[in-house]
Every structure is written in C-alpha cells, then in structure tokens.
C-alpha positions as CSV (number, residue, x, y, z in Angstrom):
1,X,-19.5,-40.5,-92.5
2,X,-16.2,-41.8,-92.5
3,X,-13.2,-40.5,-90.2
4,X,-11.4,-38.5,-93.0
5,X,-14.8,-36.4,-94.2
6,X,-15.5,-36.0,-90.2
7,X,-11.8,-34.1,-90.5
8,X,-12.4,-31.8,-93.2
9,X,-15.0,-30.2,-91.3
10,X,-14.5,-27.9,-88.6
11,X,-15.7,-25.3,-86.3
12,X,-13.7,-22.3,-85.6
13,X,-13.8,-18.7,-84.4
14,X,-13.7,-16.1,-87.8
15,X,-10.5,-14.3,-88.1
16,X,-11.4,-10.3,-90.1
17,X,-10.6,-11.5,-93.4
18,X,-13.3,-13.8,-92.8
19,X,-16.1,-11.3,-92.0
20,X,-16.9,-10.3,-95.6
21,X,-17.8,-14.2,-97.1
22,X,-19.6,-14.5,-93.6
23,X,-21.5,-11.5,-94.4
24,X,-22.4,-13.0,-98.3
25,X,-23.5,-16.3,-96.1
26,X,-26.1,-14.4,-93.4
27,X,-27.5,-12.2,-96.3
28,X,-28.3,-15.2,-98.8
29,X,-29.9,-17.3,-95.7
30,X,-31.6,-14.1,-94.4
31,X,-32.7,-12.3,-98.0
32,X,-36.6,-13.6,-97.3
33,X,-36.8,-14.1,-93.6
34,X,-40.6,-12.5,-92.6
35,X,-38.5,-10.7,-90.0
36,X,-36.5,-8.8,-92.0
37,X,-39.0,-8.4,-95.0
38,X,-40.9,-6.3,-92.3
39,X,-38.6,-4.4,-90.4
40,X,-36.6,-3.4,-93.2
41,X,-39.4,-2.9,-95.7
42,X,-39.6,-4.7,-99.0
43,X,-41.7,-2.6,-101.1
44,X,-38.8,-1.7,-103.0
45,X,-36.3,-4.8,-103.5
46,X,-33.0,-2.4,-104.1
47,X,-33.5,-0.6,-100.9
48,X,-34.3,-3.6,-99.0
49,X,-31.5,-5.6,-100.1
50,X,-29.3,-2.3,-99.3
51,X,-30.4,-2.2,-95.9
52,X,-30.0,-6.1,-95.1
53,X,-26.5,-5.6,-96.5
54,X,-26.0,-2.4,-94.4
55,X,-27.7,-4.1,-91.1
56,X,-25.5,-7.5,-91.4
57,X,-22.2,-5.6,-92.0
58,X,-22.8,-3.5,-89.1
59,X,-23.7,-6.2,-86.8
60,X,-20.6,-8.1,-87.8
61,X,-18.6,-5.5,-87.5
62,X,-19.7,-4.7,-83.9
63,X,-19.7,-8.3,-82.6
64,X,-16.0,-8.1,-83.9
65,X,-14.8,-5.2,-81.8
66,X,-16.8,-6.4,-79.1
67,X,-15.2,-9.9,-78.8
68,X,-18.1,-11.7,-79.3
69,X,-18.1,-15.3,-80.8
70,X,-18.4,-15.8,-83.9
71,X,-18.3,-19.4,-84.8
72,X,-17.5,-20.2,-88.5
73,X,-18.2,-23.9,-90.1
74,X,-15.6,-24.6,-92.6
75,X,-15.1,-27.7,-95.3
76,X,-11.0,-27.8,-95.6
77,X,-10.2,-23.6,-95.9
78,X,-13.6,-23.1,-97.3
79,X,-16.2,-21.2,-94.8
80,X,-19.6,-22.6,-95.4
81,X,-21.9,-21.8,-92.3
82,X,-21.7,-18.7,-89.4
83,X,-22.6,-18.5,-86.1
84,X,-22.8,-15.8,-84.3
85,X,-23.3,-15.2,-80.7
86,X,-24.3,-12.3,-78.4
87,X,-23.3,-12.6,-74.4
88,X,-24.9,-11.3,-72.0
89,X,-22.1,-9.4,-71.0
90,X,-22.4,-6.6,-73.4
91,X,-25.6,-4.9,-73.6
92,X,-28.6,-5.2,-76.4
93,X,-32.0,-4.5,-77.3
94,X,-33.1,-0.8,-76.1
95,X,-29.5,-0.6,-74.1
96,X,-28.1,-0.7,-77.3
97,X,-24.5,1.4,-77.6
98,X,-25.4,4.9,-79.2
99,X,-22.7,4.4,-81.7
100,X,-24.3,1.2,-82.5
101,X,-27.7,2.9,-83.2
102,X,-26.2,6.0,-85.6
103,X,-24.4,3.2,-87.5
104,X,-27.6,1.1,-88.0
105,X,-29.5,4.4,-88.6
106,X,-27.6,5.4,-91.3
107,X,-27.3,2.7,-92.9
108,X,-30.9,1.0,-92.5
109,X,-33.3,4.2,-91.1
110,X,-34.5,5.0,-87.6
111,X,-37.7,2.9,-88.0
112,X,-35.7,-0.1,-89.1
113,X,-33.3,0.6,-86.3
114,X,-36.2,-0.2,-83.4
115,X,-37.6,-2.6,-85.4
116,X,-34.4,-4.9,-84.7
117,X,-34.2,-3.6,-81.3
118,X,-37.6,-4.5,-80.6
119,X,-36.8,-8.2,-81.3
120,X,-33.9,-8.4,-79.0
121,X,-35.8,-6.5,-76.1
122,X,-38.9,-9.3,-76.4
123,X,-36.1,-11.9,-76.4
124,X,-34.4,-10.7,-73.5
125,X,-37.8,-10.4,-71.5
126,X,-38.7,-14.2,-72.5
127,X,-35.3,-15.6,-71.0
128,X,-34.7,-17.5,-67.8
129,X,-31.9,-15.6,-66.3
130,X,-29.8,-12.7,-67.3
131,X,-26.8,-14.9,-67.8
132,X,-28.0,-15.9,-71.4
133,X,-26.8,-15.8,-74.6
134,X,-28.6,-14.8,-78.6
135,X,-28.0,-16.8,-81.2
136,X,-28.1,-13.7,-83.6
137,X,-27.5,-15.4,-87.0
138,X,-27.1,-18.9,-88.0
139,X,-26.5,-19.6,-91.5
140,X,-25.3,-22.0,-94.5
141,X,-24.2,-21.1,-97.8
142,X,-27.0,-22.3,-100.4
143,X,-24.9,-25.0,-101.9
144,X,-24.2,-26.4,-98.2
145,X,-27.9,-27.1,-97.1
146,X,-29.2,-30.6,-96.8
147,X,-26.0,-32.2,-96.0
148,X,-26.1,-32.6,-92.3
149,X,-24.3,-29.1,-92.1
150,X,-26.9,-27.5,-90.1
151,X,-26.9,-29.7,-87.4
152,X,-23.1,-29.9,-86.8
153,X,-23.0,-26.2,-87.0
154,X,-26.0,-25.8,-84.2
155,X,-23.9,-29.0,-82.3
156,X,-20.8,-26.5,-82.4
157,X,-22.5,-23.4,-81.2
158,X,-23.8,-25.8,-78.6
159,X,-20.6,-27.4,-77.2
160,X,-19.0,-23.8,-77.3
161,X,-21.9,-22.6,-75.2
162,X,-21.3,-26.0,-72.4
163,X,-18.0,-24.5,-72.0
164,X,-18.6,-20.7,-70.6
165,X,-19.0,-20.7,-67.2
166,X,-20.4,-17.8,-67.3
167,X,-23.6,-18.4,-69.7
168,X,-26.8,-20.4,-68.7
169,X,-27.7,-21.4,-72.3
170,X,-28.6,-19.7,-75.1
171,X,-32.0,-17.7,-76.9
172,X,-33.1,-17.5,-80.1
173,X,-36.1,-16.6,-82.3
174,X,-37.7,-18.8,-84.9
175,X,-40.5,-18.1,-87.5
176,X,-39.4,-20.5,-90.2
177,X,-40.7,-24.4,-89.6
178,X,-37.7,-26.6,-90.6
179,X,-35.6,-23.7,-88.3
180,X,-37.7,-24.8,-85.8
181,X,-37.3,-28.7,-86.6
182,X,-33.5,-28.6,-86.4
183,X,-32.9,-26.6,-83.5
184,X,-35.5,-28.6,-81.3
185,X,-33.6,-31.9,-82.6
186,X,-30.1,-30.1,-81.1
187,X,-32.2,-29.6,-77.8
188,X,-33.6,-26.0,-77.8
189,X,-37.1,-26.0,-75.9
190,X,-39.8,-23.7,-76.7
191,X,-40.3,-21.4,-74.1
192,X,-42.8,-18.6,-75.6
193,X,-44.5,-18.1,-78.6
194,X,-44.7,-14.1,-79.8
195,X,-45.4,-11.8,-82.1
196,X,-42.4,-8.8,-83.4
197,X,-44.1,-6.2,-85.2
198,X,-46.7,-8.9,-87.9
199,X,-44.4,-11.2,-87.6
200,X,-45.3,-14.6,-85.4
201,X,-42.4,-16.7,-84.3
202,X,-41.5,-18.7,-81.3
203,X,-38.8,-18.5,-79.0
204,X,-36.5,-21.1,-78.4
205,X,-33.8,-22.0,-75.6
206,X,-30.8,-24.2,-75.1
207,X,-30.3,-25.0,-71.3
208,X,-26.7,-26.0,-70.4
C-alpha cells in the first residue's frame, strides 16, 4: 500500500451528523449475528429488523451523551467502519441507567432488554480487572470488507485503547469464526468460552 492510499484512510472520533450512516453500518454487519437473532427474536423479520434498528439507535445515541468513543474509519470524507467503545467509567450490564432501560424497552421489549443486558453482565464477570473496556460494535460497510479494513480499524481501536491511562485493555464477545480470526491476529486472547442465552461464543481480550 503506497503512502498516498495509507493517507486517505483515517481513524477518527464520529461527530452527530455522523451517527445516522454509523447506525446503517452496525445494522447491515449485525442483521444475522446469532446474538441478536435470539435476543431480539426473528420469527417475524419486520419486527426483528425494527428492534435491531431501535436497539442500535439507542445505544448510539447513549454512548454519545455519555462521551464514550466512538471511533469511525473513513476513506477520504467517506465513513466506512465504526467502532464503538464502552469505559468502565460509566456503568453497564444489570447497572444499566433506568433511562437507558425505558428507551430500549420501548423500542425493543422488556425480554429483549435483559437479553442484551445479560451479555454485558457475563462480560463484565469474565474480565481481569474493573478498569476494562467493551468493544460494543465493530463494523464495515459491505462494500469495504476484504480489503484490509478490518484490521486497521481493530489496529485503531487498539492504539486508542494504549493511550488511556485509565483502561487496562479491552473485552469483547465473539461467536462468528473469521471475527474470531482477526481479532486474535490484532492480539486479543481468549480468555473464556460461554454461552448467552443458546448462543455459544467466546470471549476475547486485549491487554495493554
């Protein structure tokens, strides 16, 4: 890859006018992940794909007003890939803010709403101190896979992650194989295999 190609990628933090095509990214990469086929129920597709919409929005939207990162990968002006982080320094899984839960209740049901807090509570339970990061969502657009993108967007999230001295590394949970293959070959270790609802998956870490 030559110097001026290297330069028309970059990593940056979303602005809000970026938060809707970051949305569009997440839901394409996430449409047919077992995790959210479960939680969120597929036996009707139009409800299903109302309720991934309705959960993504609302977790954007609250990472936003809660200052979390969220690390966009873009080709000139163009935003191809997301990234976005939870600290530990605000509080998830059962500990979730109330106005948090109504949101995601109303837009994705009650049942939904514990499903994705249960996956945050077993990752929180799996990692090595309390000074850890979740990688929440990590996505491309469609077009953008295969091209080396992933792996500079992970390396991003990465080098971002080196720099807070207040983070230890960073969790995440895998059930897709070639997830799995670029993430270990970025330097996440597996650290527990589990099981979220019928759903088997691993968990993976990045150590500073």
């Amino acid at each position: 890859m030559d110097n001026q190609t290297l330069e028309q990628y970059k990593a940056v933090y979303l602005t809000a006018e970026d938060l809707r095509v970051a949305a569009s990214i997440i839901y394409n990469a996430y449409h047919d992940d077992p995790y959210f086929v479960e939680v969120l129920g597929a036996d009707d597709a139009s409800v299903y794909e109302q309720k991934l919409r309705a959960a993504i929005r609302e977790e954007l939207n609250t990472l936003w007003q809660q200052e979390q990162p969220l690390i966009g990968w873009f080709d000139g002006e163009r935003l191809i890939g997301v990234a976005c982080v939870i600290t530990h320094q605000i509080p998830v899984g059962q500990s979730r803010y109330w106005h948090w839960r109504l949101k995601m209740v109303l837009g994705t049901g009650w049942k939904s709403t514990q499903g994705l807090m249960e996956k945050e509570t077993c990752l929180l339970s799996h990692l090595p101190t309390d000074k850890c990061g979740i990688l929440q969502f990590i996505a491309l657009s469609p077009t953008e896979q295969n091209k080396g993108n992933g792996a500079k967007l992970i390396q991003a999230v990465l080098s971002w992650c080196d720099e807070q001295p207040q983070l230890d590394g960073l969790g995440v949970f895998v059930n897709h194989p070639q997830h799995h293959k670029v993430l270990t070959q970025q330097g996440f270790k597996s650290i527990a295999n589990v099981s979220i609802g019928q759903v088997e998956g691993e968990i993976l870490f990045y150590a500073k």
